[in-house]
Each structure stands twice: as structure tokens, then as C-alpha cells.
N, C-alpha and C positions, 0 to 999 in steps of 0.2 A: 504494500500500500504506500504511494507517495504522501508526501504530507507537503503541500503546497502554501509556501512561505508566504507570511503575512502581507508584506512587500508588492508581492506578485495581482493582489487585489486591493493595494493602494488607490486611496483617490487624495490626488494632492491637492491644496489647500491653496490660495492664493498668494502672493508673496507680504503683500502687506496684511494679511489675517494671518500668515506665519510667524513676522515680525513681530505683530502685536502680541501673536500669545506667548510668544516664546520670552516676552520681555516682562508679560504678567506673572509665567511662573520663573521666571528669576527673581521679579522683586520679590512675590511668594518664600522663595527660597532664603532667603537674604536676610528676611525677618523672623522666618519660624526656629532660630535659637533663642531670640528674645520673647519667645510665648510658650515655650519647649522647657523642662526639665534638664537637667545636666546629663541624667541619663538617657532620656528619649532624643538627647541631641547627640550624643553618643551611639545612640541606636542608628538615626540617621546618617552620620558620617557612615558607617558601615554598610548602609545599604547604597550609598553611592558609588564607595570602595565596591560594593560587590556586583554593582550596576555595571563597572567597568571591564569587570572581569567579565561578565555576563556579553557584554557588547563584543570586548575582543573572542570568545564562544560563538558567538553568531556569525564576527565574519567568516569562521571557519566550515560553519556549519550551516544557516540561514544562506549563505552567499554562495560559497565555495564546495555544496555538497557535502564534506568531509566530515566526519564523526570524531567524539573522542571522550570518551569516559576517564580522561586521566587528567584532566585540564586543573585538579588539583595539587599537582605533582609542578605545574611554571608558579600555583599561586607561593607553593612553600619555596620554590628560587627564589623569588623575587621579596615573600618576607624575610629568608635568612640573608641575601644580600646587603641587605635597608641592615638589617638587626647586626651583622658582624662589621659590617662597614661602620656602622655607628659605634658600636659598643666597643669594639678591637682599634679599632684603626683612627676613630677619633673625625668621620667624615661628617658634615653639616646632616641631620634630619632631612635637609630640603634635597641636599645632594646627590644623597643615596637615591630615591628615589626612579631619576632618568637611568641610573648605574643599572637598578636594576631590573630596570626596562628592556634594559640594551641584553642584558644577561639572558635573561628570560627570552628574548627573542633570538640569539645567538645557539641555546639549547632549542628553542623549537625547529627553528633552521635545519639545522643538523639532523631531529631530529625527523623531520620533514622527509629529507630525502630518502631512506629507505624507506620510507613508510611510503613512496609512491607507488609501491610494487600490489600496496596492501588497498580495498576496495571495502566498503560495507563491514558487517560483521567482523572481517579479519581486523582490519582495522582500529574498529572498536576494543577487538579484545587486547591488541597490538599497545594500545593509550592505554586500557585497563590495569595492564601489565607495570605501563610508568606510573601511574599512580599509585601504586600498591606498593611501587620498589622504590620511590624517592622517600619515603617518609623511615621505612629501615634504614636507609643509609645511612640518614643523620643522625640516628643511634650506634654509628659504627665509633669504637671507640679511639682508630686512628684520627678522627674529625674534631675528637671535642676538644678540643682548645679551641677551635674556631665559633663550634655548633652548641657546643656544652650539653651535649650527650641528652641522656633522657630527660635530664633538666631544661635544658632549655637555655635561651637569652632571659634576663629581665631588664630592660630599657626602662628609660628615663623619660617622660614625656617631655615633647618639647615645651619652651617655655614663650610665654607671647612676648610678640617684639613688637618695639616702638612704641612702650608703654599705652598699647592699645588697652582701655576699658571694656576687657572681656575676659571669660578664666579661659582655660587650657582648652576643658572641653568646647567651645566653641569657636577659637583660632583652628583646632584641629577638624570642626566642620569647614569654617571658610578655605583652609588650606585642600583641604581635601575635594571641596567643591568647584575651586580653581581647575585643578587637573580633572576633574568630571568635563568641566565644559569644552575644555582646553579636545581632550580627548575625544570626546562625541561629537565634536568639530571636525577636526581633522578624520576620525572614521566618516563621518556622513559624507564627507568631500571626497574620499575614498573611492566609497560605494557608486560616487555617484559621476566617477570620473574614466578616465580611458582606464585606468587601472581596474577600475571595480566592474564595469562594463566587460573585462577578457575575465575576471575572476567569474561571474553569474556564466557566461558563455560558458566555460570550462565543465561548471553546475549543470547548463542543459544540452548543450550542444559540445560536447567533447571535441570529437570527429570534427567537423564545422570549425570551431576556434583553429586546431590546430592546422586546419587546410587553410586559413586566414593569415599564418602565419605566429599564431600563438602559441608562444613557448611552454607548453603544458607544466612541465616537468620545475621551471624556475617558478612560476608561477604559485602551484600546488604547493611549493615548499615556501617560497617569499609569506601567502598566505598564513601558513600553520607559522612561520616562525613571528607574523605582526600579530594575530590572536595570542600566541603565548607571552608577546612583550606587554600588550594591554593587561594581561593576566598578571603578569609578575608585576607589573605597577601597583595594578590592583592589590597583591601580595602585599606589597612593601608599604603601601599606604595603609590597608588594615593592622600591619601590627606596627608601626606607626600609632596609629589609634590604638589599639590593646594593651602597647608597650611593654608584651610578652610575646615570645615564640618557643615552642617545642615543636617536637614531631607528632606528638599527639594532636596539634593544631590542624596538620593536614591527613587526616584518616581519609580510607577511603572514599569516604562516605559525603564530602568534599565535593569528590570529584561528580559524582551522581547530583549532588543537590545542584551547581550547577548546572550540568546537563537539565536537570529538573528546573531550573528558573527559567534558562533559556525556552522551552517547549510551553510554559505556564505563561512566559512573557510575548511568544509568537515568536517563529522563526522569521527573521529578514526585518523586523520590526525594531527601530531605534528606541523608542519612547517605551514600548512595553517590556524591554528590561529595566527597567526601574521597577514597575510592577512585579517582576519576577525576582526580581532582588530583595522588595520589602518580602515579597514572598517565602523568600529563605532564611530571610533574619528574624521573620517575627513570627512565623507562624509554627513554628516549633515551642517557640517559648509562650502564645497563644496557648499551644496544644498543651503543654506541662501546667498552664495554670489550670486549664479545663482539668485536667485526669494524668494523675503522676503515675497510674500504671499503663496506662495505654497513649503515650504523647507521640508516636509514630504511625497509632492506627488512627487519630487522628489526622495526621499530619498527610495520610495516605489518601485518605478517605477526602481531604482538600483538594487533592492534586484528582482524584477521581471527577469530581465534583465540576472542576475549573475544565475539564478536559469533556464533559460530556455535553455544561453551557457553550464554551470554547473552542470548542477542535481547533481551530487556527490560534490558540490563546489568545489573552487579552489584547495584544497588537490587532490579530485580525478580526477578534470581535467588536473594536471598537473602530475599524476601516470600515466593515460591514455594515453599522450603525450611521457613518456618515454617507455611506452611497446612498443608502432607503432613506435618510433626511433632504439629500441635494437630489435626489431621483425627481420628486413630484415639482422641483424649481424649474430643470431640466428638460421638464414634460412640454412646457408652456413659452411660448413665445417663439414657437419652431425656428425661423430662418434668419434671425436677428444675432447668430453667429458672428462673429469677426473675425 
């Protein structure tokens, strides 16, 4: 059964009703620490943080066909890079972060290229595989001066600069909301350029790109290694915000919630991983306040739920909603086209 990206039954928006809203939910953004709790503003940083993880996921998968159930294995590159870079080496918080972007994308790369051999299912189990074996490593006991073994890092949170009148927790929302935009900028420009244009061909048209002269092969892997850089950013911004790391942080189970936000927030859909990211960070902890012995068969029983309203998740059910809004505008006025 294909499952047909949210993207694919886009109905775009004018440029100046884009403009506007896009500028409504930023100020939105911009002031919900000062009506927010220190906690739920901490919540939210991490669901931006996980938004982006979530977006670099999609282009691999929404865009570029490619699966991967390990995409938990670039997020723990990318926070032990942030976390030894700071912690060891004495690099700026702000620093780390493009470092370990570049890392995280430098391991998907790599990782990319034999994995072109690999299609569907193999594939999958292929990532399966790296998610499962990145998070032993770091409990290897040649590493821990760097890793600090089953322990872990414990970071420092950063401290606000420019005697701004705000606490930690909410410079580390605005810092972290920077590179949300910064990033889902540059991915939408992406998608929506020569570059992104031979990545979706690759998705439908294999055969076709490459008789176009589309370098399948660089391509396939440039993708999976810019997904895993989004990821490991994402990484290193989450424990950034946590200002701890172990290996216990990236369990397997990581890598599937992903996969799970991506599919709940719509595949090819920008805006709807946001929704699939609050998805992942709150509705666990939802589930645990409902029922402390059963917070997965809740948790499960959502993801049932969202996918029987949703099949295209919330990206495509909320594309779906504006075509049947603009349809009956549409209807009227037949030849008054330009």
C-alpha cells in the first residue's frame, strides 16, 4: 500500500495570506514563554528541538522515498557532540551546535552510501540495526573519558546573555526557536528548489530522473546525510535543553517515536511536524498521568486513533480541510481566471 505524502495534495495559500500567518504564529511564539510555566516552556523548547528532527525525517522519507527506523542513533551524534564539545573541550553552547550538525551529517553520508544497495524493508531493518548499535557503543568502556560511560554527561545550562530579563529556561526557548526557523527555512527552500524537485523525482520517477541526467546515487546519499544533520542538530539542541546525556537517552524506542511523529504529522508536510513532535513529547506523559500501568497502551491507542481520522496525518488532514473550504469559492465566478 503506498501512502501518499501530505505535500502531494497541497493546496497552496497565497503569498500574502502566507506572510500574514506565518508572522501571526511567530509573534504567537515569541510571547507564549511569558504566559507558559518554566516547565511547559521547557516542554516546548523540546518539541521544536524534536520538530526538527522530525522535518530532517521527512526529507528523507516524505520527499526522498527512503525509510529508516534508526534516525535515533544521528539524534545521540549530534547530543554527544554538543555535550563532549562543551563539557571536554570547553566549546561555546552556541558552537557546538552547527559542529554537530556537520557530524551528524558527515555519519549519514557515509552512511548513505551503502545503504543505496538497500530498498524498503531491507533498508529499514538496515537503520534498525544503527539505532540499536549507536546507543551500546557509548557504553563501551574505551569511550568514557569522552562519553562517560553508563553515566552519562551532566552539562551546565547555558547562562542568559546581555543581561537579558529572562531565566535560562526561556533564552533556551528563544535560542532554540532561532534555529527552528533558521532550519525550516532553509529545508522548505530545499524542497522547493532544483534540488528538492530531482530528490521527489528520485521518490517517483527513479528511471525518468536518472535518464534526465540525475545523479541517483549522490543524490540518495546527499539526502540521508542532510536528514541526519537536521537530526543531530536536533540532538544537540535537546540536551542543550536537558543539560544531560547518557545512552539511555537514545533507546531504541527513539528511533520509532520519530518515525511515529513523522507518519502522525503527515508525510511531505512542513507544518505538521510540529504537531507530531508535541505529539511525542506530551502525549506519553498525557498517557502516564491518565494510567501509570498502561501509558503505552494509551499512547498506542492515540497513534490508532490519529491514523484512522488521518491517514495522511494531520498535515494532510488539514490540506484536505482547506481544498473542501476554497472548493465552493472556486465553484463560482467560472472564467474570471487571470
Amino acid at each position: 500500500m503506498t501512502i501518499v505524502p501530505a505535500a502531494a495534495r497541497s493546496v497552496p495559500l497565497r503569498p500574502a495570506t502566507r506572510r500574514w500567518l506565518l508572522a501571526a504564529v511567530l509573534v504567537v511564539a515569541l510571547l507564549l514563554p511569558f504566559v507558559l510555566s518554566d516547565f511547559r516552556t521547557f516542554q516546548l523548547t523540546l518539541i521544536l528541538a524534536y520538530a526538527i528532527a522530525l522535518f530532517g525525517l521527512n526529507l528523507l522519507m516524505g520527499f526522498n522515498g527512503q525509510i529508516s527506523v534508526g534516525h535515533g542513533a544521528f539524534f545521540a551524534v549530534g547530543g554527544y557532540t554538543a555535550a563532549i564539545l562543551m563539557m571536554i573541550y570547553g566549546v561555546p553552547y552556541w558552537a557546538t551546535v552547527p559542529i554537530a550538525a556537520a557530524v551528524a551529517f558527515l555519519v549519514g553520508f557515509l552512511f548513505g552510501i551503502p545503504a543505496l544497495r538497500l530498498e524498503g524493508i531491507y533498508l529499514a531493518m538496515a537503520t534498525f540495526s544503527l539505532g540499536v548499535t549507536v546507543p551500546q557503543l557509548l557504553r563501551v568502556r574505551a569511550f568514557e573519558p569522552w562519553t562517560g560511560g553508563v553515566l552519562g554527561i551532566v552539562m551546565d545550562k547555558p547562562e542568559v546573555p546581555f543581561g537579558l530579563p529572562i531565566n535560562q529556561d526561556q533564552w533556551l526557548y528563544y535560542f532554540v526557536l532561532a534555529f527552528t526557523c533558521l532550519l525550516f527555512a532553509l529545508g522548505y527552500n530545499l524542497t522547493r528548489g532544483r534540488i528538492g524537485r530531482a530528490i521527489v523525482a528520485i521518490r517517483d520517477q527513479p528511471l525518468a530522473a536518472a535518464s534526465m541526467g540525475v545523479n541517483i546515487a549522490l543524490y540518495k546519499s546527499a539526502t540521508f546525510g542532510i536528514s541526519a544533520g537536521f537530526t543531530g542538530l536536533a540532538g544537540a539542541l535537546a540536551t542543550i535543553t536537558v543539560a544531560y546525556v547518557s545512552p539511555d537517552s537514545f533507546p531504541i524506542l527513539l528511533s520509532i517515536s520519530l518515525l511515529v511523529g513523522v507518519v502522525v504529522g503527515g508525510l511531505g508536510s512542513a507544518a505538521g511536524m510540529f504537531f507530531g513532535a508535541a505529539f511525542i513529547v506530551l502525549v506519553p506523559n498525557m498517557a502516564g498521568s491518565v494510567s501509570k500501568a498502561l501509558p503505552w497502551a494509551i499512547y498506542g491507542l492515540g497513534v490508532i486513533v490519529i491514523m484512522y481520522v488521518a491517514p495522511l496525518g494531520v498535515g494532510g488532514l488539514a490540506q484536505q480541510v482547506m481544498a473542501r473550504l476554497r472548493r465552493p469559492a472556486s465553484g463560482h465566478g467560472g472564467g474570471k481566471e487571470q
